[in-house]
Rosetta silent file (secondary structure, phi, psi, omega in degrees, C-alpha in Angstrom):
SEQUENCE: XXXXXXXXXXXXXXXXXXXXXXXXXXXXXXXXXXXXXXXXXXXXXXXXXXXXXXXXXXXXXXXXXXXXXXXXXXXXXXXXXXXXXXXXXXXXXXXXXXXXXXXXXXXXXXXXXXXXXXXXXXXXXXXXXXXXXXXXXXXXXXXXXXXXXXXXXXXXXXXXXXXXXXXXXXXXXXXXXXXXXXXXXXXXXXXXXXXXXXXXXXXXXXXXXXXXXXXXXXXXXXXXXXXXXXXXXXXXXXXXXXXXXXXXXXXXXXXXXX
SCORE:     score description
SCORE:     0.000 S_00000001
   1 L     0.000  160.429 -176.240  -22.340   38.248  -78.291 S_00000001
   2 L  -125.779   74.214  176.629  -25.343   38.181  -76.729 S_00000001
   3 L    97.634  -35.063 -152.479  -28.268   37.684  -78.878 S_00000001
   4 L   -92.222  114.614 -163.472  -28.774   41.177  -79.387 S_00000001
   5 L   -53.947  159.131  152.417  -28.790   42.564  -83.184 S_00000001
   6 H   -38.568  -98.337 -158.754  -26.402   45.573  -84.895 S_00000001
   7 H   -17.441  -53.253 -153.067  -29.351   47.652  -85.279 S_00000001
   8 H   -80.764  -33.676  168.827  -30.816   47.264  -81.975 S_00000001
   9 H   -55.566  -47.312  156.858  -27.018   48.273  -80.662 S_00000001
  10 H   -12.928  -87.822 -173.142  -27.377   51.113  -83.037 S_00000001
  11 L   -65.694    1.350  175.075  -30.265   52.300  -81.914 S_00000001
  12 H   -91.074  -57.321  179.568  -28.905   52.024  -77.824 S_00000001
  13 H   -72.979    4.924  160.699  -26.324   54.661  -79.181 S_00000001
  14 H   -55.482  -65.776 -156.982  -28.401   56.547  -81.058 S_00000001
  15 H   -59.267  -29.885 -168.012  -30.864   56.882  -77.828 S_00000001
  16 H   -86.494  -19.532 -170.063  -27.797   56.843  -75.029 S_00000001
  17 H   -81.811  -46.906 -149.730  -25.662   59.681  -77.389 S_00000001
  18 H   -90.868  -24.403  163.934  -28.472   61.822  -77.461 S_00000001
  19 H   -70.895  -14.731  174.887  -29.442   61.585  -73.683 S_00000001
  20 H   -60.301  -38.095 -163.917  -25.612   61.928  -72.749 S_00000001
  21 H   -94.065  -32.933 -176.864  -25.277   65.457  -74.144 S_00000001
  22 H   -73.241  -91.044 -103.022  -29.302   66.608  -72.585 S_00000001
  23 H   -86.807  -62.207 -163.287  -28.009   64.938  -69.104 S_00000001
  24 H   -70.935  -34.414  141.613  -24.317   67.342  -69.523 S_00000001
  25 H   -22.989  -50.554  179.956  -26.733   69.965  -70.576 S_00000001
  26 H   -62.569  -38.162 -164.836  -28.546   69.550  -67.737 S_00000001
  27 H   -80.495  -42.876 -150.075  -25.661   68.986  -65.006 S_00000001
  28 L   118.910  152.979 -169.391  -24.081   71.899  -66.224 S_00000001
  29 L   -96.519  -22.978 -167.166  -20.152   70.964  -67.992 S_00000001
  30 L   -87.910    0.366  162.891  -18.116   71.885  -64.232 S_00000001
  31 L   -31.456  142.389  166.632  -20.637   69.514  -62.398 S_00000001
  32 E   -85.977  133.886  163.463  -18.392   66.558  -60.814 S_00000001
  33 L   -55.870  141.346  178.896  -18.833   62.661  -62.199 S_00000001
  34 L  -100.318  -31.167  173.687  -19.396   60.498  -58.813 S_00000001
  35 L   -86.678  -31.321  168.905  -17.935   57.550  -60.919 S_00000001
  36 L   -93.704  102.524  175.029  -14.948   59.206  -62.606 S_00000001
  37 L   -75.121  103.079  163.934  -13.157   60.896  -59.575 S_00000001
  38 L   124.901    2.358  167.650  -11.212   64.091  -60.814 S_00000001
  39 L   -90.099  152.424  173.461  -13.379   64.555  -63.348 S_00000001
  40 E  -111.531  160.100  170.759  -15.968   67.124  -64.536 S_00000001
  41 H   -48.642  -64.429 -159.816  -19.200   66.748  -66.984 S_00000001
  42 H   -65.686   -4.844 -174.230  -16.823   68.640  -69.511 S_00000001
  43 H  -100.961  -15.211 -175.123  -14.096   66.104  -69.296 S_00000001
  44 H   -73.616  -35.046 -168.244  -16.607   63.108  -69.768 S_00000001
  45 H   -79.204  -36.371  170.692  -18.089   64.711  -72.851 S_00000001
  46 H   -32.939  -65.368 -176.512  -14.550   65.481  -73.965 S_00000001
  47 H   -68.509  -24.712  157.366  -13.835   62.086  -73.678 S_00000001
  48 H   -84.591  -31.352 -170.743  -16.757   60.625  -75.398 S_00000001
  49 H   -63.148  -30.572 -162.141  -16.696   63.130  -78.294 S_00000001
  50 H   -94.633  -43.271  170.708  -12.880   61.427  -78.902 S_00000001
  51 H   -54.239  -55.855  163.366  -14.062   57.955  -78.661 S_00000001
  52 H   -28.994  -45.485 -155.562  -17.050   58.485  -80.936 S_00000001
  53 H   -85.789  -32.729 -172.181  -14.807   60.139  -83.483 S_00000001
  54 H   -77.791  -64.501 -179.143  -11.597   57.270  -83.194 S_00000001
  55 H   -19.685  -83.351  173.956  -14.270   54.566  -83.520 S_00000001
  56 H     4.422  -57.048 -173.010  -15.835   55.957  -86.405 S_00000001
  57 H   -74.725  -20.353 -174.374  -12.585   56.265  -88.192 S_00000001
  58 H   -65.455  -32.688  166.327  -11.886   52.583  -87.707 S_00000001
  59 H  -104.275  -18.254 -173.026  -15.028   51.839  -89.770 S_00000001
  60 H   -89.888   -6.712 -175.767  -15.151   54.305  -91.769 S_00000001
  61 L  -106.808  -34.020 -171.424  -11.425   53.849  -92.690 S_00000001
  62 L    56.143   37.047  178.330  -11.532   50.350  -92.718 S_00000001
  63 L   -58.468  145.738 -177.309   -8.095   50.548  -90.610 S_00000001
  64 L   -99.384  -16.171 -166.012   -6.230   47.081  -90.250 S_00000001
  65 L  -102.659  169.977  160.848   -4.501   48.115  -87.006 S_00000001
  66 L   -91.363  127.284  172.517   -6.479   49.545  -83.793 S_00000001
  67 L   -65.741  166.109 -176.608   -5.119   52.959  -83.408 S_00000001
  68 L  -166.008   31.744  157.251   -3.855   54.765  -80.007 S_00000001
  69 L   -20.284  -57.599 -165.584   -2.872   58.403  -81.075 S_00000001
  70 L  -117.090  157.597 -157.672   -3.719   60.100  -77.946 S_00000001
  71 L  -119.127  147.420  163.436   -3.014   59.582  -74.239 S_00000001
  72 H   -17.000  -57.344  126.994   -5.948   60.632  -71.773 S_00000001
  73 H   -18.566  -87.973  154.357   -4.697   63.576  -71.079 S_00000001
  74 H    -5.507  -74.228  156.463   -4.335   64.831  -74.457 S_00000001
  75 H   -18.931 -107.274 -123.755   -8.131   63.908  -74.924 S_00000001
  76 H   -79.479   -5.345  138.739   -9.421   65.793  -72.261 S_00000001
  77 L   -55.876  -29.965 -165.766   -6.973   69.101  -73.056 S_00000001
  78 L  -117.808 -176.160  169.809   -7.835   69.385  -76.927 S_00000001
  79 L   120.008 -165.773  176.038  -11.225   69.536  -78.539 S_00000001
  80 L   -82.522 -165.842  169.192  -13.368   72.389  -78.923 S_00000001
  81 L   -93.966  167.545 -172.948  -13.944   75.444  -75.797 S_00000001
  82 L   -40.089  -27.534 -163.988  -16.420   74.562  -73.350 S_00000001
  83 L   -79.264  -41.602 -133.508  -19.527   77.060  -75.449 S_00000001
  84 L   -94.218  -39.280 -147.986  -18.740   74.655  -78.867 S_00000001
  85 L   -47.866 -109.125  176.105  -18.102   71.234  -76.818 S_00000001
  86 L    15.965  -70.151  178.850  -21.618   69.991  -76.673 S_00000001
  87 H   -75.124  -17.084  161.947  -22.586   70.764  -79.911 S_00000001
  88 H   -66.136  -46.390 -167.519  -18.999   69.115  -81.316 S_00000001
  89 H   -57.614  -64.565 -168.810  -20.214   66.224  -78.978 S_00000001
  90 H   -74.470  -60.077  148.705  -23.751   65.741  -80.759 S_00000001
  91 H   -29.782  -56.928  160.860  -22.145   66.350  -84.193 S_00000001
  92 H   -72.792  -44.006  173.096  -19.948   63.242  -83.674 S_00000001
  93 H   -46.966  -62.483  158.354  -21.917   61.195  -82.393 S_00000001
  94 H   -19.029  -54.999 -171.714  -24.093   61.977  -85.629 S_00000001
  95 H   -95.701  -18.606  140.802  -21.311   60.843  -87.665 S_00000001
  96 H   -31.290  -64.922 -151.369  -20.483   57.584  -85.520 S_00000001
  97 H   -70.702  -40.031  168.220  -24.309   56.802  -86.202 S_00000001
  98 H   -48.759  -48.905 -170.608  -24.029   57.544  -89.903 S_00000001
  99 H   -36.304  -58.191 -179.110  -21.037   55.589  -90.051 S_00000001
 100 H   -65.560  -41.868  168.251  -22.209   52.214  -88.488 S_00000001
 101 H   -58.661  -41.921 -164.844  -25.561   52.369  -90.643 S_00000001
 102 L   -82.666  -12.634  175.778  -23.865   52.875  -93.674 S_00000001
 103 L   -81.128  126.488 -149.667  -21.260   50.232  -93.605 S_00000001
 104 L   -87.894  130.289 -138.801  -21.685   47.335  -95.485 S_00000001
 105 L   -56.271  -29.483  166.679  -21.909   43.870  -93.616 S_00000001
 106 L  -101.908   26.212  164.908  -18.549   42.533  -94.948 S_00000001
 107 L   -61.634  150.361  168.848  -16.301   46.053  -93.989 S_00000001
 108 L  -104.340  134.622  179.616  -12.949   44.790  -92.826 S_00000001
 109 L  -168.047  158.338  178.335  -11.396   46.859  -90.008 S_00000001
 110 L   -82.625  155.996 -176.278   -9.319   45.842  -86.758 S_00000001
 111 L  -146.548  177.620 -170.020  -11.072   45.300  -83.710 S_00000001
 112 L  -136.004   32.310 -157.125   -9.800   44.186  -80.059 S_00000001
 113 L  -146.188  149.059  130.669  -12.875   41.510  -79.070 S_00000001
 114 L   -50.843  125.166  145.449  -14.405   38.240  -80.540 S_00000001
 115 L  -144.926 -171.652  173.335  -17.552   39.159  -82.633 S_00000001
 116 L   -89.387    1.842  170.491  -19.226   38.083  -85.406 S_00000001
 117 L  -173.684  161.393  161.392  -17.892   41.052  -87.479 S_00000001
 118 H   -34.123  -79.312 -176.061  -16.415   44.510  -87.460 S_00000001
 119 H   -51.850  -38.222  170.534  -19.331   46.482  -87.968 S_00000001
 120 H   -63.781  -29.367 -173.607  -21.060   44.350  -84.722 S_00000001
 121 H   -87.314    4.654 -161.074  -17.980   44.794  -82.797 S_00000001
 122 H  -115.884  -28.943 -160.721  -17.676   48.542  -83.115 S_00000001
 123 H   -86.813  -48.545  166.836  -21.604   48.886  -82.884 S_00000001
 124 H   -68.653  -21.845  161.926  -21.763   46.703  -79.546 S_00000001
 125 H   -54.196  -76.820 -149.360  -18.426   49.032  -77.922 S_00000001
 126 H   -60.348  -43.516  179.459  -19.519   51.880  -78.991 S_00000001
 127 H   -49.596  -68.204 -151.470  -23.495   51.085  -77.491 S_00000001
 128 H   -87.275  -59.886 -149.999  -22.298   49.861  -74.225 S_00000001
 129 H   -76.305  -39.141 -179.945  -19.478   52.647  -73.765 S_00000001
 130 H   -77.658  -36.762 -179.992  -21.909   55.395  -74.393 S_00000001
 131 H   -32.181  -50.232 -164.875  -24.642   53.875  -72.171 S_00000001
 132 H   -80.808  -47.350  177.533  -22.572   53.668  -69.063 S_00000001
 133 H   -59.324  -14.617 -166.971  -20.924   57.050  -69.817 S_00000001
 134 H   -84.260  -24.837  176.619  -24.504   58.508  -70.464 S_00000001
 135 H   -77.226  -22.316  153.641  -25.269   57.234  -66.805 S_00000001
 136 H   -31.232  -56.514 -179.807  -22.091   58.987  -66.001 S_00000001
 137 H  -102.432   18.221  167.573  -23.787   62.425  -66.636 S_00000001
 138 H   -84.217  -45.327 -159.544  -27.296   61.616  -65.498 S_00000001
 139 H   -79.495  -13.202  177.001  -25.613   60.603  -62.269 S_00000001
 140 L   -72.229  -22.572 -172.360  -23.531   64.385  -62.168 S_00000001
 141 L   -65.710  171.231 -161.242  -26.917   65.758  -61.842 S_00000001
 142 L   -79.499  -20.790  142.701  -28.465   67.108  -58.956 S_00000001
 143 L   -41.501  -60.709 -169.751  -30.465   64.202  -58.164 S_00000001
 144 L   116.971 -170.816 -175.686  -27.453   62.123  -57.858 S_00000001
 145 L   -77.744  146.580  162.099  -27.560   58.326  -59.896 S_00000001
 146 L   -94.878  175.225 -165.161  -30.461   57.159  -60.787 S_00000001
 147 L   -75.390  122.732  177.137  -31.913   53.560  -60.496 S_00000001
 148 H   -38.170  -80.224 -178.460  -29.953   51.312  -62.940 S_00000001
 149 H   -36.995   -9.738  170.506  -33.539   49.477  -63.572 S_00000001
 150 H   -92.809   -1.941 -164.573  -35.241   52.364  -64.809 S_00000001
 151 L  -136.769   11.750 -171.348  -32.417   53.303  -67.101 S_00000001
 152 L  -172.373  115.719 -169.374  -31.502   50.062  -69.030 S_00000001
 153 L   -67.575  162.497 -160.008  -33.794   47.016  -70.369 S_00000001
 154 H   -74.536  -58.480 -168.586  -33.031   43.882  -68.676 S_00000001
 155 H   -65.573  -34.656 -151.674  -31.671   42.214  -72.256 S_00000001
 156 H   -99.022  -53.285  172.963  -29.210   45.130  -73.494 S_00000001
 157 H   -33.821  -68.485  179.571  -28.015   44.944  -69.739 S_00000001
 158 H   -68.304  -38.640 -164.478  -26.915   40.939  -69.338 S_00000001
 159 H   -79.153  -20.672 -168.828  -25.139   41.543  -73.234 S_00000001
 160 H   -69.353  -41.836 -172.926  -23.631   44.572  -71.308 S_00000001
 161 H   -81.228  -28.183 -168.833  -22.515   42.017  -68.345 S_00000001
 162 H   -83.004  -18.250 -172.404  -21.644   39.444  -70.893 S_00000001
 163 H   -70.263  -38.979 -146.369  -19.315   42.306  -73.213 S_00000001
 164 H   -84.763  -24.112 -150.661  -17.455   43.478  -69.701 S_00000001
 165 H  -101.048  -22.167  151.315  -16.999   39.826  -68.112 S_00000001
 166 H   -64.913    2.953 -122.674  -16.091   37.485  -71.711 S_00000001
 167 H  -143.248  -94.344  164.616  -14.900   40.197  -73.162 S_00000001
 168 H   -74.171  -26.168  172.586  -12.773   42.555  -71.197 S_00000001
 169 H   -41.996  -74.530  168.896  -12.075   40.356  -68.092 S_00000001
 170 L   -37.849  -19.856 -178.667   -9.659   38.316  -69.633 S_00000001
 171 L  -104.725   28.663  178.723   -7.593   40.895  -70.630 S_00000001
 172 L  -111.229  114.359 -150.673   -7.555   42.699  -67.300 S_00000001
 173 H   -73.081  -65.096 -167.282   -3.721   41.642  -65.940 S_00000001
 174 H   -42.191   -6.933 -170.583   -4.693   42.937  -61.933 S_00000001
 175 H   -92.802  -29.395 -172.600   -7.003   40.233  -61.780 S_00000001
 176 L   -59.170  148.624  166.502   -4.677   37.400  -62.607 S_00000001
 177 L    93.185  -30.166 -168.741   -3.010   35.040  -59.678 S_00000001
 178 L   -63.858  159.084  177.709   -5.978   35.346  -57.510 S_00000001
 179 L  -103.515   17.805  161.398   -7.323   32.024  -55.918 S_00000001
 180 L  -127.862 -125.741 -174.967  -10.658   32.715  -56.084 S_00000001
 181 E  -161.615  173.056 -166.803  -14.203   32.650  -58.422 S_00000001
 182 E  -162.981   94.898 -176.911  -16.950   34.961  -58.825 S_00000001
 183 E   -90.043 -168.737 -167.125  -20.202   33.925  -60.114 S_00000001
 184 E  -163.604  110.816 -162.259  -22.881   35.857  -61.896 S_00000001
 185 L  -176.869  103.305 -168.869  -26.471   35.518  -62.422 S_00000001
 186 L   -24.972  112.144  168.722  -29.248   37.581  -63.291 S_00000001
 187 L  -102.791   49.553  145.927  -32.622   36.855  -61.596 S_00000001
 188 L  -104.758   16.582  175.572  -34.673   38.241  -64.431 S_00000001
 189 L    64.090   73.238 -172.504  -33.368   34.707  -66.436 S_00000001
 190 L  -131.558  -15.075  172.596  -30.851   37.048  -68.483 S_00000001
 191 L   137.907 -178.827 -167.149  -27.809   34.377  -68.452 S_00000001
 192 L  -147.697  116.997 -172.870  -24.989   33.018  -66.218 S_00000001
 193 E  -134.002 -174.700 -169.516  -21.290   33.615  -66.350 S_00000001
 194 E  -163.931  108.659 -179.837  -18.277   32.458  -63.910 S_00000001
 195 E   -75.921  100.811  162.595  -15.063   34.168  -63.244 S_00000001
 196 E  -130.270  126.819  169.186  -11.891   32.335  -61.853 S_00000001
 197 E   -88.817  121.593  154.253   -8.359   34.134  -62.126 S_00000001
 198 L   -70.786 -173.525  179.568   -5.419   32.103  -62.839 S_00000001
 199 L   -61.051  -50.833 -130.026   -1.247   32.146  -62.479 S_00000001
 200 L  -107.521  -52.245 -145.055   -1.101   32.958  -66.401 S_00000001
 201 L  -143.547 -170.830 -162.287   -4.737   33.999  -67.340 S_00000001
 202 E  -139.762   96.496 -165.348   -8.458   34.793  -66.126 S_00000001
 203 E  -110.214  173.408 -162.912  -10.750   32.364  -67.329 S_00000001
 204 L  -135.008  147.490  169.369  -14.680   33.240  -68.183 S_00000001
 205 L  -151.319  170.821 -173.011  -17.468   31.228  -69.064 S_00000001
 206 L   -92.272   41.021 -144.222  -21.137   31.244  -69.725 S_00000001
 207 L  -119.678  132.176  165.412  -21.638   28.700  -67.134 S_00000001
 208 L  -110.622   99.626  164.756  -23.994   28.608  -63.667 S_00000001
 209 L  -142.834  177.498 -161.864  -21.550   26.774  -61.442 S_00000001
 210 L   -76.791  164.030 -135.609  -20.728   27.433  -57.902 S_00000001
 211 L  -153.974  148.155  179.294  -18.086   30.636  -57.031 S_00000001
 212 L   -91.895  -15.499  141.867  -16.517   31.579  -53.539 S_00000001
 213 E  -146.060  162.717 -130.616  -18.920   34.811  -54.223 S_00000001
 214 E  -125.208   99.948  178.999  -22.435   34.648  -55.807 S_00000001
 215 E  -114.233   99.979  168.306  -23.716   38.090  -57.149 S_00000001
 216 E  -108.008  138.080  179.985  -27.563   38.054  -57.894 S_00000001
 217 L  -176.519 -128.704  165.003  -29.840   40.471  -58.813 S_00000001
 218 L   -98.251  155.383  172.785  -31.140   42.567  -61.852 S_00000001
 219 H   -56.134   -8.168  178.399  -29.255   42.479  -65.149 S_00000001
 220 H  -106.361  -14.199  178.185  -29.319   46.229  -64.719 S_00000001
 221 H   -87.346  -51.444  145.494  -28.052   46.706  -61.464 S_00000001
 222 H     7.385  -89.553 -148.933  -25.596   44.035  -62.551 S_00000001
 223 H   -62.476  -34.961 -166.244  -24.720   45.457  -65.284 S_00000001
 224 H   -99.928  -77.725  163.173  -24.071   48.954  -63.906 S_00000001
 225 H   -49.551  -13.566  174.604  -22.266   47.509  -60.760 S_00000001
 226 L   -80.031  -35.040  165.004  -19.692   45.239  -62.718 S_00000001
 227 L   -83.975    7.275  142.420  -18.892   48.864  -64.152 S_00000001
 228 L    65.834   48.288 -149.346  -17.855   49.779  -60.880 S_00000001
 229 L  -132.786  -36.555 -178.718  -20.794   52.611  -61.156 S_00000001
 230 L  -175.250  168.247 -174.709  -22.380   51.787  -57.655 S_00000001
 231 L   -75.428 -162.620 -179.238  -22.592   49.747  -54.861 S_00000001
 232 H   -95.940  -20.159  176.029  -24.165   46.312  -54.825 S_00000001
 233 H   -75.780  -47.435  173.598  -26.871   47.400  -52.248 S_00000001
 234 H   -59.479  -22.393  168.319  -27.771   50.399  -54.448 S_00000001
 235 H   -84.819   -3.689 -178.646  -28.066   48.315  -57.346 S_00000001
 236 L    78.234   28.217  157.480  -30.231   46.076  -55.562 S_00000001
 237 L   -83.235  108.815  175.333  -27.591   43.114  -55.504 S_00000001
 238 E   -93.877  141.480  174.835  -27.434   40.153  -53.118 S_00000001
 239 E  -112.187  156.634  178.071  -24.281   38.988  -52.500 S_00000001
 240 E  -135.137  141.883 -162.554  -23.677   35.399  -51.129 S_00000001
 241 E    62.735 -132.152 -163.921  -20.119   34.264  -49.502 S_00000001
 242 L   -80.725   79.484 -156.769  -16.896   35.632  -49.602 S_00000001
 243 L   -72.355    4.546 -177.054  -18.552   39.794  -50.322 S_00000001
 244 L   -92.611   -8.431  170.994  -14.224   40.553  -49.685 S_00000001
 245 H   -76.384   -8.200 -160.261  -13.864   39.566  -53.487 S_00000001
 246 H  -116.080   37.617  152.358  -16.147   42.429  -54.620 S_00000001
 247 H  -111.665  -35.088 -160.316  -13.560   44.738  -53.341 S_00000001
 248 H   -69.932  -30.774 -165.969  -10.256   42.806  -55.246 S_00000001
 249 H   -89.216  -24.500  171.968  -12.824   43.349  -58.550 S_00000001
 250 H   -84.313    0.859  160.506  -13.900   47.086  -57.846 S_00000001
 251 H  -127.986   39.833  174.856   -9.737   47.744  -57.599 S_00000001
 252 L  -148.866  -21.026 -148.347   -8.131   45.438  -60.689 S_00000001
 253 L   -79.348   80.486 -174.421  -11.335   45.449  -62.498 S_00000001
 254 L  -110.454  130.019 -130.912   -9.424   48.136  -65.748 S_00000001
 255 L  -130.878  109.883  168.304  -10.813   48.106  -68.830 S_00000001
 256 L  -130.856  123.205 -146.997   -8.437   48.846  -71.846 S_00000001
 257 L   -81.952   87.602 -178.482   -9.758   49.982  -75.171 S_00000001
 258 L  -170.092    0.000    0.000   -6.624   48.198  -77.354 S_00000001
């Protein structure tokens, strides 16, 4: 993980839960997501409201297996009606945030990541998942997305880039077989990582070494583009080389919470 304490993750989901539900307040719930295609504000909060509550139960349960009860669908069908959602939405999230404070530093519970513990790995998910989703309904609004730097500190960003590319990368199967590399590397001095896809696997490292394409820029536009959230000129990314790899990673790049 990268550098960045349980609390301080905490406190990015306290701050990102509570601007998530004022930004779908704001949009309106039938507003459309620009990053989630086929989606509405009411299907995002839907969908966070479900995550919040099966995290929760994982710590709060101290479950040994990771659970998978409901299919996407399902989610975004059940819950409360649209006058309740919101305020169901803000309630869990309440009870996430109790949860993670209150658990004590050696709960055992399954998790689907390297961390240094349960309670860190559930605190840094859960942090990072509402963040991006919270830009998800800032961005339904009638402004349109706003600028990743203004909406994410440069350190909570690069652990954000370091969760999606050690983290989830490896496990993302569309990526595998390719013959090329993809480097990564902040220029606010936030860290360095390096992507090459194999026959069998996808391997990741912390590393600054040289990549068939280069992606520099801020850790927040980074961080937010890697999340397939915007382009690399809007995030205020230069790319260097072969810029036809940032298409193979914005269509394989699938992220699965198991």
């Amino acid at each position: 993980m990268g550098g960045v304490e349980i609390e301080e993750y905490v406190a990015a989901l306290d701050r990102d839960g509570v601007l998530l539900a004022d930004a779908a307040e704001d949009s309106g719930l039938t507003a459309s997501v620009p990053a989630c295609p086929g989606w509405q504000v009411r299907d995002l909060v839907r969908h966070q409201a479900y995550v919040h509550h099966w995290a929760a139960r994982h710590v709060r349960d101290q479950l040994p297996e990771i659970i998978d009860e409901a299919t996407e669908a399902d989610v975004l069908a059940g819950g409360p009606p649209d006058a309740e959602l919101i305020a169901a939405y803000r309630a869990g999230h309440a009870a996430l945030l109790s949860t993670l404070r209150g658990a004590a530093p050696g709960t055992a519970c399954a998790t689907f990541m390297p961390a240094p513990s349960p309670v860190a790995f559930w605190a840094r998910r859960q942090a990072h998942e509402t963040a991006i989703h919270r830009y998800d309904a800032q961005s339904a609004g009638s402004a349109g997305p706003p600028d990743p730097a203004g909406e994410f500190a440069a350190d909570f960003a690069a652990d954000g880039v370091d969760e999606v590319i050690m983290g989830f990368t490896p496990r993302m199967r569309r990526l595998r077989g390719g013959t090329w590399s993809l480097a990564v590397r902040p220029a606010d001095d936030q860290g360095r990582w390096h992507v090459r896809p194999g026959p069998g696997k996808t391997e990741v490292s912390r590393a600054d070494a040289a990549a068939d394409c280069v992606l520099s820029g801020p850790a927040a536009g980074l961080y937010v583009f890697l999340w397939n959230r915007c382009t690399a000129r809007d995030a205020g990314i230069e790319v260097t080389g072969d810029a036809s790899i940032l298409a193979t990673w914005n269509s394989s790049a699938c992220v699965k919470w198991s």
